[in-house]
N, C-alpha and C positions, 0 to 999 in steps of 0.2 A: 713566616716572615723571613726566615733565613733563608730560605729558597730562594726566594727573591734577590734578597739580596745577594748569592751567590749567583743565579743567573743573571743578573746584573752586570756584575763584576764580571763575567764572564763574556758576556755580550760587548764589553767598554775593550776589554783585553785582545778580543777578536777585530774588532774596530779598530783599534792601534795598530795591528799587527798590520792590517788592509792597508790602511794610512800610510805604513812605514814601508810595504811591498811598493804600494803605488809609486813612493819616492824613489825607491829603489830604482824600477823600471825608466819614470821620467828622467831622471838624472844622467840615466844610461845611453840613454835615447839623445838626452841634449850632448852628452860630455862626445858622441859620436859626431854631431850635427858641428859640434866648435873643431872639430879635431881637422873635419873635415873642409872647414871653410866655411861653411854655410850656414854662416850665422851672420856674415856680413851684411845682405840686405836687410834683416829684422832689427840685427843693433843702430845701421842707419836709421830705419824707419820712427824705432822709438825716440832716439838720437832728436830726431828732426821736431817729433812731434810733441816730446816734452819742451824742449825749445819755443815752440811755436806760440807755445800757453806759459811762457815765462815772465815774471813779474818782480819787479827785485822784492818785493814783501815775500813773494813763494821761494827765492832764490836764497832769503835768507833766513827764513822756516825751513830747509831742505840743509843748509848749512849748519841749524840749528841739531838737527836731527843726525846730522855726521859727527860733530860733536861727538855727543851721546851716544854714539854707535862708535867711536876711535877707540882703539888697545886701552890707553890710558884712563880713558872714563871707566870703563866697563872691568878692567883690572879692580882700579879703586872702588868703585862698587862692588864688586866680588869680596874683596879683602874684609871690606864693610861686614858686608853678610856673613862671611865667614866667621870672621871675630863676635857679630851677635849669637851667630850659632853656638861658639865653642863656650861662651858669656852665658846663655843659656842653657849651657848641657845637652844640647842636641851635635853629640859626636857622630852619630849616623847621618844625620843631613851635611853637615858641615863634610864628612869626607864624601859622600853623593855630589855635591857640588864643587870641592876638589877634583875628585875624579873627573867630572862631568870638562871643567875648566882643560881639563890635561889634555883630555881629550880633544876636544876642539881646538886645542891650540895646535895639537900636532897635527891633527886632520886637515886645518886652514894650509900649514906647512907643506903637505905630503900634495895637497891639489894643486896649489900655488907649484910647486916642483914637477906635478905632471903637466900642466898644464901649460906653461911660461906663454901665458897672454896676459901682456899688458894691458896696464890701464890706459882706458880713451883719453886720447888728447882732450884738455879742455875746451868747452865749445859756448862760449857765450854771448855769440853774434843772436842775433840783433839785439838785444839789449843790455853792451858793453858797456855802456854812457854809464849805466843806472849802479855801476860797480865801484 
């Protein structure tokens, strides 16, 4: 049974790493495609066509979901977890998730700085009235 479960583990370990190459590659491949401009027609395209299927109950489920995804939610939630971790005695998860936080924050940083593309104008034609 331990075999197993070490080839397991083994097999999930090699699956991540695949996972985290593939991201590597696609990332590379887009952050060339923005650098170079030619991202313009596909951010239209989506641009238009999530638009197109807009409805203020989705527009405001979508808003609902930025919320929950803003600095300050997801901070506050962190903090949360954290504090039940450290409440718990789980010092190792609690700094895995600090670290994890750090990280991301400075990586969000470090893209945002190579990157300086802004954010899309707002676009909420045709369904303005419904705002």
């Amino acid at each position: 049974m331990e075999k197993r479960e070490k080839l397991y583990s083994s097999l999930l370990l090699l699956g991540a790493l695949l996972v985290a190459v593939a991201a590597v590659f696609v990332f590379g491949w887009l952050s060339e495609e923005m650098l170079e401009g030619d991202t313009q027609r596909v951010d239209m395209f989506v641009r238009t066509s999530v638009h197109q299927h807009s409805t203020p109950g989705l527009t405001r489920l979508m808003q609902g979901f930025s919320f929950f995804g803003s600095v300050g939610t997801v901070s506050s939630l962190c903090l949360v977890i954290l504090a039940a971790f450290l409440y718990f005695r789980r010092k190792r998860m609690a700094a895995l998730l600090g670290i994890t936080m750090i990280g991301m924050a400075a990586l969000d940083e470090v893209l945002k700085l190579a990157f300086h593309r802004p954010r899309p104008v707002a676009f909420f034609w045709p369904h303005a009235e419904f705002l």
